[in-house]
C-alpha positions as CSV (number, residue, x, y, z in Angstrom):
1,X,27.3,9.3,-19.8
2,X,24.3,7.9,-21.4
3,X,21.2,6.9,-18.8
4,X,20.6,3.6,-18.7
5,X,17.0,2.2,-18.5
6,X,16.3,-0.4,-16.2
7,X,13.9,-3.2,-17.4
8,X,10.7,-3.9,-15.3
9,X,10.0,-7.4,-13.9
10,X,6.8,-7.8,-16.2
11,X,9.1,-7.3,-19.6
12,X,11.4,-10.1,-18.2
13,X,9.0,-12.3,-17.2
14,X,7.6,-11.6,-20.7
15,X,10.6,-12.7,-22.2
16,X,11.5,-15.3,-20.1
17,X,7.8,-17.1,-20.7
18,X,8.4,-16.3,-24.5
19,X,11.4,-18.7,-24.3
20,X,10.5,-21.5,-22.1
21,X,7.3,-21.8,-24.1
22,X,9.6,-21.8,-27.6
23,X,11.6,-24.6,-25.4
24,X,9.2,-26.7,-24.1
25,X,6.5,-27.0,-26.8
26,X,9.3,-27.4,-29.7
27,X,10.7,-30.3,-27.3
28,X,7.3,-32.1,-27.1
29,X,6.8,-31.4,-30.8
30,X,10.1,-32.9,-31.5
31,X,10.1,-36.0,-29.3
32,X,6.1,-36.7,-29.1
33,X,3.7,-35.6,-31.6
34,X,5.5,-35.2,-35.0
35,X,7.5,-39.0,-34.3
36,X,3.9,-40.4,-33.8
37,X,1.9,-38.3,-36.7
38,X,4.5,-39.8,-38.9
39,X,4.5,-42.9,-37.4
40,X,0.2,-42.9,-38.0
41,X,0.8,-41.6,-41.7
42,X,3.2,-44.0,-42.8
43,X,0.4,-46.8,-41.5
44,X,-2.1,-45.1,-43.2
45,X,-0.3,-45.2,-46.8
46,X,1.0,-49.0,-45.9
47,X,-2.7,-50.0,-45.8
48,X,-3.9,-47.8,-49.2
49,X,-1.7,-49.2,-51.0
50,X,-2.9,-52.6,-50.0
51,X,-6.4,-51.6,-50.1
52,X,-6.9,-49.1,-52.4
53,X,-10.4,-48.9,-50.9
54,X,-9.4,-48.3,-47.1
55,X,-11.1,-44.9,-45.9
56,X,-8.3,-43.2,-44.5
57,X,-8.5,-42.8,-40.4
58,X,-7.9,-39.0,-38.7
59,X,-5.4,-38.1,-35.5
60,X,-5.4,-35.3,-33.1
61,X,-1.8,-36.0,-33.7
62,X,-1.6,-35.4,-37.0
63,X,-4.5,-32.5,-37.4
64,X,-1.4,-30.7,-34.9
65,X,2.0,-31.9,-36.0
66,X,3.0,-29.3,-38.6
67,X,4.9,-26.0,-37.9
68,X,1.7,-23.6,-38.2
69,X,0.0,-25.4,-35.3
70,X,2.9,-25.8,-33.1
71,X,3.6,-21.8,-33.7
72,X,0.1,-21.2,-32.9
73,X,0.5,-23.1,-29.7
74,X,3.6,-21.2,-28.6
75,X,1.8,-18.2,-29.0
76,X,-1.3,-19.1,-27.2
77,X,0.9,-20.5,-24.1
78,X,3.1,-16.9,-24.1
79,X,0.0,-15.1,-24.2
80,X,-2.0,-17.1,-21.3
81,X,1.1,-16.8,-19.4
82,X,1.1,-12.7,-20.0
83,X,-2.8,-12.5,-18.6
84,X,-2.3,-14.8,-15.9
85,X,0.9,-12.8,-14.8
86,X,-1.8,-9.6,-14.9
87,X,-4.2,-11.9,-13.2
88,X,-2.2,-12.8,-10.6
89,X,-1.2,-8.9,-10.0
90,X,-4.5,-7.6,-10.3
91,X,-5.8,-10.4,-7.5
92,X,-3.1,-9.6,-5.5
93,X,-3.9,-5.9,-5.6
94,X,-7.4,-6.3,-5.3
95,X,-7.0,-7.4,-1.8
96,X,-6.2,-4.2,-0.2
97,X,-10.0,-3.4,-0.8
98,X,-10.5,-6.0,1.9
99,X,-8.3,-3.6,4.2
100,X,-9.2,-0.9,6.3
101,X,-6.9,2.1,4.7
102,X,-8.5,4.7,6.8
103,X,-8.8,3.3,10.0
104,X,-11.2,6.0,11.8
105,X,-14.7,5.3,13.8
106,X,-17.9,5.2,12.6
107,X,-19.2,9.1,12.2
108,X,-15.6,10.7,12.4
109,X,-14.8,13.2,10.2
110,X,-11.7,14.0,8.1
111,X,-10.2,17.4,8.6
112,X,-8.1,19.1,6.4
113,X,-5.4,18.7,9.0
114,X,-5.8,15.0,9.6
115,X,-4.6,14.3,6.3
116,X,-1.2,14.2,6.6
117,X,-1.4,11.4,9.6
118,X,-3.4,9.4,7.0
119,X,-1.0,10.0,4.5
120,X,1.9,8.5,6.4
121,X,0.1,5.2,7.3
122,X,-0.5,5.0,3.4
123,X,2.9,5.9,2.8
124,X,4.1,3.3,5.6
125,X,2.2,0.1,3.8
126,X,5.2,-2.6,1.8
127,X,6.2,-1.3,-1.6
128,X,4.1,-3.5,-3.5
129,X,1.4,-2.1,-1.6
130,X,1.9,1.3,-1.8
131,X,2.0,1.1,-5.4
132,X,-1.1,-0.3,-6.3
133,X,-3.9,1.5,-7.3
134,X,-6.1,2.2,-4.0
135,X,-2.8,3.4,-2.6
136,X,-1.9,5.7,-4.7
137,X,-5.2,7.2,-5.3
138,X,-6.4,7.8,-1.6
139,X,-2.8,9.7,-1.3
140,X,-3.8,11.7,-4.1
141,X,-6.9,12.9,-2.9
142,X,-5.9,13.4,0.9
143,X,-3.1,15.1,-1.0
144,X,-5.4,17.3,-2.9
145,X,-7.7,17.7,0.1
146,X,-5.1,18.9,2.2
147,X,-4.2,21.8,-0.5
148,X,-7.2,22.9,-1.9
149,X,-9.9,22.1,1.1
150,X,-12.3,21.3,-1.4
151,X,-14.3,17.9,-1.5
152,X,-15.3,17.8,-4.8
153,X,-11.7,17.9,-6.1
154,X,-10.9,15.1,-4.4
155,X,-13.5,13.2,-5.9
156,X,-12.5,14.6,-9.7
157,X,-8.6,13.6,-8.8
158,X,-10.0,9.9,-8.2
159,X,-11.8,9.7,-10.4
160,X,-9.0,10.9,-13.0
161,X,-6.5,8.3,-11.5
162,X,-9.2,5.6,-11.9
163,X,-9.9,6.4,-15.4
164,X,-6.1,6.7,-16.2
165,X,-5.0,3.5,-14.4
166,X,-8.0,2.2,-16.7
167,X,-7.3,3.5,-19.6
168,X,-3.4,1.6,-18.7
169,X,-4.7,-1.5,-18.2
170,X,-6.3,-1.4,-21.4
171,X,-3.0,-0.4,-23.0
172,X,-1.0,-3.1,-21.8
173,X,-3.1,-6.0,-23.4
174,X,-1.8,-4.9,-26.5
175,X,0.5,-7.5,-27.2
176,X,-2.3,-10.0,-26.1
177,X,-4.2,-8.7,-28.5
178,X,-1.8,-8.8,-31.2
179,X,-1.0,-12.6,-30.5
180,X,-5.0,-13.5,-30.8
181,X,-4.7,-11.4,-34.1
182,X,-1.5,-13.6,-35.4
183,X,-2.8,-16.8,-34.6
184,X,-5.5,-16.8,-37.5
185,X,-3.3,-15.3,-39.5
186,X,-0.4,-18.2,-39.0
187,X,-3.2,-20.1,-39.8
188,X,-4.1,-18.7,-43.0
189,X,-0.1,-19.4,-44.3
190,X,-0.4,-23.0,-43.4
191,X,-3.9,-23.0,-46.0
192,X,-2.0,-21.4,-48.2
193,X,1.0,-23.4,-48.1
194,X,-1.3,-26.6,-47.9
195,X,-3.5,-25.9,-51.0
196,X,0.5,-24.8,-52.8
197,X,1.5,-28.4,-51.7
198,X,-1.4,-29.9,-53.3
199,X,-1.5,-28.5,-56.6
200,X,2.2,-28.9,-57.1
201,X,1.2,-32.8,-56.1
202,X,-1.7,-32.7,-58.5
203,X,-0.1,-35.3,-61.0
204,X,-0.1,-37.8,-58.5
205,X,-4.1,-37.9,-58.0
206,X,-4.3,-37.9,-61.9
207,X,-2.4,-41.1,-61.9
208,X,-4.5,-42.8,-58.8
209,X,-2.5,-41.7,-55.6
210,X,-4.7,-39.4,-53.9
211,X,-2.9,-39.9,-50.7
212,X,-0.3,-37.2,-51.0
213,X,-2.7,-34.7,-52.2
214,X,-5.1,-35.7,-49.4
215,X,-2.2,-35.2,-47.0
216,X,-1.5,-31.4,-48.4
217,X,-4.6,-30.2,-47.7
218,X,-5.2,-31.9,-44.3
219,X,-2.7,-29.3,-43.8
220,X,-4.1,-26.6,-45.0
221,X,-7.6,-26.9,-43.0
222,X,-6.0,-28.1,-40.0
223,X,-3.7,-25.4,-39.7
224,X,-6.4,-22.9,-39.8
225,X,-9.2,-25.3,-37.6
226,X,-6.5,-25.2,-34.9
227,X,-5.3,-21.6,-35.2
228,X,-9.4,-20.6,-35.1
229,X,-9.9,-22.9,-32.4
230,X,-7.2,-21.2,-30.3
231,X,-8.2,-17.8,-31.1
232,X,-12.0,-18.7,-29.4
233,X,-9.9,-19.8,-26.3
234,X,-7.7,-16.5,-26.0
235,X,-10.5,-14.2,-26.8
236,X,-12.6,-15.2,-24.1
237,X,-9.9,-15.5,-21.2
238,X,-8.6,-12.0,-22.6
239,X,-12.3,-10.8,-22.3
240,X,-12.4,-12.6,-18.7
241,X,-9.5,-10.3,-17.8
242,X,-10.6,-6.8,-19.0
243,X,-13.8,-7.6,-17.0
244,X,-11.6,-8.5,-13.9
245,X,-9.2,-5.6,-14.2
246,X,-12.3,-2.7,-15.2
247,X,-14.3,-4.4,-11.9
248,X,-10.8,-3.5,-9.7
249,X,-10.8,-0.1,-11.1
250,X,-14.9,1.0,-10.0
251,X,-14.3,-1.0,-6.5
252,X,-11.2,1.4,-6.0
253,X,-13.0,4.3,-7.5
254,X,-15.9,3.0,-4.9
255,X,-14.2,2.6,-1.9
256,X,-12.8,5.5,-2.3
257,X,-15.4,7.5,-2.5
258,X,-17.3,5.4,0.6
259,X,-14.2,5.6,2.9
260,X,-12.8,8.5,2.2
261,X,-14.6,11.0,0.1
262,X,-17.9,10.8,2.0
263,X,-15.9,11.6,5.6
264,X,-14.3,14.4,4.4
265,X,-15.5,17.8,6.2
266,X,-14.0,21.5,5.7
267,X,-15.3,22.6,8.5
């Protein structure tokens, strides 16, 4: 019987913000933006071709209406909704700091024997809880205290979870960082299908209608002003988060080291 793998809560949240954002932005492309770009382009030829000298007007609307913009804005919305899922986690986690773990008095000491009554409290916290990070390292190091009696490994195994939780963190931003790297690139395919439009519409400008050809490559530099412009945007939340998640990981480190680590005496 083959073992079946059960998926985490963050992969279908992933998923599931993957497709609403697919739904919801396709539905306001569909009904809202591309009726009215059209709408403003077809009034923009009507009055060319009575005045051959108008100066044709710009649109927000139309700078994002085609299908490299609106895939760009997908991805920006599944990606925002990824980090603020980790934001929301790492806040929620970050809490615990405020939390006395090791309730003991001013000027007690830790034995090697008082570790496992520690350890239960720890162990008796809710399940979301017990398995964030200051949990689960102040159970390793009373865990290692309690079999090796020495206080300097306890401040190495800490130190080793905080650095691998870390180093995790880091890990798990991949995909972020993948969708701020496909963004430009989506936006490169729309200037190069905008300058292809162009020249294949290059007889028309010879004969007088520049509007066409003006048209193609409006979407070849908007396409890649907007996929630029939302790469800016990413980057700097995504920044915003590693510097939220690496200042969780020293405060554990840290109160680890000021509530436990410094109390602990081998008599």
């Amino acid at each position: 019987m083959k073992k079946r793998f059960p998926l985490s809560s963050e992969f279908v949240y992933q998923l599931f913000s993957l497709f609403i954002s697919v739904i919801l932005l396709h539905a306001i492309y569909a009904a809202v933006i591309r009726p009215k770009a059209d709408a403003f382009l077809a009034g923009e030829a009507a009055l060319m071709k009575d005045d051959p000298a108008h100066v044709t007007r710009s649109s927000i609307l139309v700078i994002i209406s085609d299908y490299e913009q609106e895939a760009c804005f997908i991805l920006m919305v599944w990606a925002l909704s990824i980090m603020g899922y980790k934001a929301v986690s790492t806040h929620k986690h970050r809490r615990l700091l405020e939390s006395d773990l090791v309730p003991l008095a001013e000027g007690v000491r830790i034995l090697p024997e008082d570790t496992k009554d520690l350890s239960r409290q720890i162990q008796g916290l809710p399940p979301d809880q017990r398995r964030a990070l200051l949990s689960r390292v102040l159970l390793a190091a009373l865990q290692r205290f309690s079999s090796t009696h020495n206080i300097q490994d306890v401040s190495d195994v800490a130190h080793s979870y905080c650095s691998a939780e870390g180093e995790r963190l880091d890990a798990e931003l991949s995909m972020v960082r993948y969708i701020a790297w496909a963004i430009p690139s989506i936006g490169f395919i729309g200037t190069v299908r905008g300058i292809g439009l162009a020249l294949g519409q290059a007889h028309k400008a010879v004969q007088g209608d520049i509007f066409d050809v003006t048209k193609s490559l409006g979407i070849a530099f908007n396409s890649t002003l907007i996929a630029l412009l939302i790469s800016i945007v990413l980057m700097f939340v995504l920044h915003q988060l590693q510097l939220m998640q690496e200042r969780y990981v020293l405060d554990c480190e840290a109160y680890c080291e000021e509530k436990l680590t410094c109390r602990l005496h081998k008599r």
